[in-house]
ChimeraX commands (.cxc) that place a marker at each C-alpha (Angstrom):
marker #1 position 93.46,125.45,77.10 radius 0.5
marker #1 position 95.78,122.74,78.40 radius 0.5
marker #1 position 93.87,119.47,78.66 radius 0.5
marker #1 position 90.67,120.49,76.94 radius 0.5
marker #1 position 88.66,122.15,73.75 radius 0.5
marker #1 position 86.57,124.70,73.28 radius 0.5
marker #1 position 84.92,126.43,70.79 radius 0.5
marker #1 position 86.32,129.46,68.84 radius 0.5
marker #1 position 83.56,131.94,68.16 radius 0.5
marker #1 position 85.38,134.80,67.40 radius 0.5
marker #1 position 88.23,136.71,66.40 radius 0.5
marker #1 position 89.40,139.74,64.76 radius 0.5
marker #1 position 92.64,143.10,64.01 radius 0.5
marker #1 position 92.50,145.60,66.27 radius 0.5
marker #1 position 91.20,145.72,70.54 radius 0.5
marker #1 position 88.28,143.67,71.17 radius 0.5
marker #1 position 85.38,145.66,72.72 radius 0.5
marker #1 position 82.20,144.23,74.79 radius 0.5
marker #1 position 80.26,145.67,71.73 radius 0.5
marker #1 position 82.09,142.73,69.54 radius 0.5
marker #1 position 80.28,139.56,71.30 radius 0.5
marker #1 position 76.67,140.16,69.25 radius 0.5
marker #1 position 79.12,139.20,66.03 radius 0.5
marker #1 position 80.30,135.70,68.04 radius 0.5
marker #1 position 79.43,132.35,66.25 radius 0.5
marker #1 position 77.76,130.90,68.50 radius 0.5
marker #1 position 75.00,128.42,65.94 radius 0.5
marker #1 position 78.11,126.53,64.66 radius 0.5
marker #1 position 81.54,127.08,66.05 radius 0.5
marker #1 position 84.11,124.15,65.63 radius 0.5
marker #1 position 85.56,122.49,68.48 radius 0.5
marker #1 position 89.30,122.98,68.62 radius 0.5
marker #1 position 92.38,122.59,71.24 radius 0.5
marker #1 position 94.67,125.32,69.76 radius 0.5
marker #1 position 93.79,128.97,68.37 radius 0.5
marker #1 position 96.21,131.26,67.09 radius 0.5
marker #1 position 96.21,134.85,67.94 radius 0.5
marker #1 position 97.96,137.01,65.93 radius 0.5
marker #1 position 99.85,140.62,66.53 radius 0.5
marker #1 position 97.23,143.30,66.94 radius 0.5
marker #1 position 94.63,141.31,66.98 radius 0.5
marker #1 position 92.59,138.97,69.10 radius 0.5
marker #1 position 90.30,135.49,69.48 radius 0.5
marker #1 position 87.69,134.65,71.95 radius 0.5
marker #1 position 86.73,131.11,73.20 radius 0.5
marker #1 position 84.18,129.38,74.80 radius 0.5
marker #1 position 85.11,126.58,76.99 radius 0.5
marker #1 position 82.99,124.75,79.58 radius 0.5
marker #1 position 85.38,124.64,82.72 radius 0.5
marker #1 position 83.17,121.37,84.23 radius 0.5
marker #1 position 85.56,121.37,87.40 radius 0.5
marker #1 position 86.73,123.23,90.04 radius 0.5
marker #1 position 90.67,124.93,90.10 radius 0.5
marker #1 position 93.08,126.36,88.12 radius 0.5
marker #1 position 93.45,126.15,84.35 radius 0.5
marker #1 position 96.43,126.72,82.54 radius 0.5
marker #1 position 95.94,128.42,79.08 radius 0.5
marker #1 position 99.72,129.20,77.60 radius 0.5
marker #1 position 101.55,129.49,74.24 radius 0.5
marker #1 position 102.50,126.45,72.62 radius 0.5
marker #1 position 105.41,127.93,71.15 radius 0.5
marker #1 position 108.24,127.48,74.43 radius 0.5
marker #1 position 110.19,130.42,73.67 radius 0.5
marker #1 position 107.44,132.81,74.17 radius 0.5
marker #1 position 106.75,131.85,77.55 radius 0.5
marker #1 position 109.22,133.77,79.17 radius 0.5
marker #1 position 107.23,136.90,77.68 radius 0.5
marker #1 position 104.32,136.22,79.77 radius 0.5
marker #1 position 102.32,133.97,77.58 radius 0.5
marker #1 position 101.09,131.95,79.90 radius 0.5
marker #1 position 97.91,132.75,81.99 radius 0.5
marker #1 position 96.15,130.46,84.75 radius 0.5
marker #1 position 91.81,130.81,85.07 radius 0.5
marker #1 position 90.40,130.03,88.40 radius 0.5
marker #1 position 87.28,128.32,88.46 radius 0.5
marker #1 position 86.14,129.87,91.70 radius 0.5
marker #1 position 85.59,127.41,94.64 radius 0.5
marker #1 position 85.40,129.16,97.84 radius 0.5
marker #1 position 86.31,125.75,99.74 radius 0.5
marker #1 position 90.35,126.42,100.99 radius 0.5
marker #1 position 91.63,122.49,100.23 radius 0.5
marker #1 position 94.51,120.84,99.25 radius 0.5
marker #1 position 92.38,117.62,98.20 radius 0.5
marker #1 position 90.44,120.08,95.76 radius 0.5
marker #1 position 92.93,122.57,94.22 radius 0.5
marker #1 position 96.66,122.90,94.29 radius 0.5
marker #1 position 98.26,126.61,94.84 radius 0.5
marker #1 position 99.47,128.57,91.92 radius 0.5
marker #1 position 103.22,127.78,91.96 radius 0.5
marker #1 position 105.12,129.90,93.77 radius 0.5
marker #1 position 107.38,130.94,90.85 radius 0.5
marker #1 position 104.47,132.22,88.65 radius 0.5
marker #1 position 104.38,136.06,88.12 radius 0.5
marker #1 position 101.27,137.59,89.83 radius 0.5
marker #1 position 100.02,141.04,88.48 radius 0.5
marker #1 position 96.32,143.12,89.99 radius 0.5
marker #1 position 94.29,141.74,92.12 radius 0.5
marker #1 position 96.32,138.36,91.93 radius 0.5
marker #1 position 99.09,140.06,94.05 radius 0.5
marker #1 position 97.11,140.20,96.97 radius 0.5
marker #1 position 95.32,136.31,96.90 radius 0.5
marker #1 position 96.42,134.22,99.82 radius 0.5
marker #1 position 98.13,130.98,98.83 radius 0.5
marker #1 position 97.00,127.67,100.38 radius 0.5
marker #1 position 99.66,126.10,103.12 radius 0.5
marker #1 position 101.06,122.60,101.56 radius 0.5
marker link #1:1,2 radius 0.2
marker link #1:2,3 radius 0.2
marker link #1:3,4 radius 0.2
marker link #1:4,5 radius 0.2
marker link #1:5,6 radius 0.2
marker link #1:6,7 radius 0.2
marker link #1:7,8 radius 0.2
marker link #1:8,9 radius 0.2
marker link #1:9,10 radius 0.2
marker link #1:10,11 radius 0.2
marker link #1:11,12 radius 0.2
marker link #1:12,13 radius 0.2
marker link #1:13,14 radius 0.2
marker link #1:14,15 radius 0.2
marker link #1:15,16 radius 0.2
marker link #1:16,17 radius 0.2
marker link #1:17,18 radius 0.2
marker link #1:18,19 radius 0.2
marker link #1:19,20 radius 0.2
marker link #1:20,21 radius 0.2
marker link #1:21,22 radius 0.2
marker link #1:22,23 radius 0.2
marker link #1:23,24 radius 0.2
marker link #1:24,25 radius 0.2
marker link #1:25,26 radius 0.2
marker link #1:26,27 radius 0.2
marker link #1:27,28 radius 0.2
marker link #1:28,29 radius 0.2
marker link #1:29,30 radius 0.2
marker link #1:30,31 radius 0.2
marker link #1:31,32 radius 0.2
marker link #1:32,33 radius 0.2
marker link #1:33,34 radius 0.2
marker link #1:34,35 radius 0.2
marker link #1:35,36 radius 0.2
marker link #1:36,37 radius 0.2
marker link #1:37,38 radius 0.2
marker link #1:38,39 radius 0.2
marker link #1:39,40 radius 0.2
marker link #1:40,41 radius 0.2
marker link #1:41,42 radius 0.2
marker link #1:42,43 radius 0.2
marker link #1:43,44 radius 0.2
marker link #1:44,45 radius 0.2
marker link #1:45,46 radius 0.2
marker link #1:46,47 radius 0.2
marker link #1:47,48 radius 0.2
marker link #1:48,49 radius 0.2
marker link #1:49,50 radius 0.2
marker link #1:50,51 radius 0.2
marker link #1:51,52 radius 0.2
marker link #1:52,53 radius 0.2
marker link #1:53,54 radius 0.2
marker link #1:54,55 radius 0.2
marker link #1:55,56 radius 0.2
marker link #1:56,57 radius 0.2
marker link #1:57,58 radius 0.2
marker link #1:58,59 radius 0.2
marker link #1:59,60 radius 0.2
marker link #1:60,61 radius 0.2
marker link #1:61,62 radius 0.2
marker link #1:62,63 radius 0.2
marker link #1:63,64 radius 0.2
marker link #1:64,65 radius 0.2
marker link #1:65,66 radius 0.2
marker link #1:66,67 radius 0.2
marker link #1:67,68 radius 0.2
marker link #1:68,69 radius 0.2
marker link #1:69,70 radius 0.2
marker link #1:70,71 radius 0.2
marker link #1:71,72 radius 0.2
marker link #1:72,73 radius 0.2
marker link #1:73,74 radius 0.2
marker link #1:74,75 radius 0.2
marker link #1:75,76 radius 0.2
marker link #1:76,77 radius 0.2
marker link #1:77,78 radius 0.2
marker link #1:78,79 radius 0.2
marker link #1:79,80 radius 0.2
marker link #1:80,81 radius 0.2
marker link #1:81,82 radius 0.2
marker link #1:82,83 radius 0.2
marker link #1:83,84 radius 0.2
marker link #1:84,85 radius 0.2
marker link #1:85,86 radius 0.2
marker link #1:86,87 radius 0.2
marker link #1:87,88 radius 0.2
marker link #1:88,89 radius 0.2
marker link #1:89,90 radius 0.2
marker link #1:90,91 radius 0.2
marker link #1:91,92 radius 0.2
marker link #1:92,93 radius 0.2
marker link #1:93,94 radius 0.2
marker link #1:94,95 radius 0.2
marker link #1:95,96 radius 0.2
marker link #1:96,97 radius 0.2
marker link #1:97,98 radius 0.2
marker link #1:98,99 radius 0.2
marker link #1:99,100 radius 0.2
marker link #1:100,101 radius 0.2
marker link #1:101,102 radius 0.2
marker link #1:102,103 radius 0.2
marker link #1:103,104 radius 0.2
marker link #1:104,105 radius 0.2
marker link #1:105,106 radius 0.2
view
């Protein structure tokens, strides 16, 4: 998460499945700012998003990003405002659901 921590509370090989949150850590996870997620396999966090917009969770490593490492969350507001939350930039690749989300007017 760019900007904050969270807690790492899980993490595995192979596809993550709902059934796989009862085995989070969720007594004693540490707090941390990076995580590492290696191929085939997977990490879960748990972040308190205390603010309203868009949050930018991407690779560290700069040559990766072109391959679509780079994801933005949305803590849902349903006030449409400038003064509260910026559009996602007009270059970013939108896949789903995202396709069809109307962008705010600068």
């Amino acid at each position: 998460m760019d900007g904050s921590s969270f807690y790492v509370v899980g993490y595995d090989i192979g596809i993550w499945t709902p059934d796989l949150r009862k085995n989070y850590n969720l007594a004693d996870a540490v707090s941390r700012h990076t995580v590492q997620v290696y191929p085939n396999s997977w990490s879960a966090i748990l972040v308190s998003l205390d603010n309203k917009g868009m949050w930018n969770l991407r690779s560290a490593i700069w040559e990766n990003r072109y391959l679509g490492q780079e994801l933005y969350l949305r803590v849902w507001n349903d006030e449409r405002s400038l003064f509260t939350e910026n559009s996602i930039p007009l270059n970013a690749l939108m896949c789903g659901r995202a396709k069809h989300v109307p962008r705010l007017k600068p």
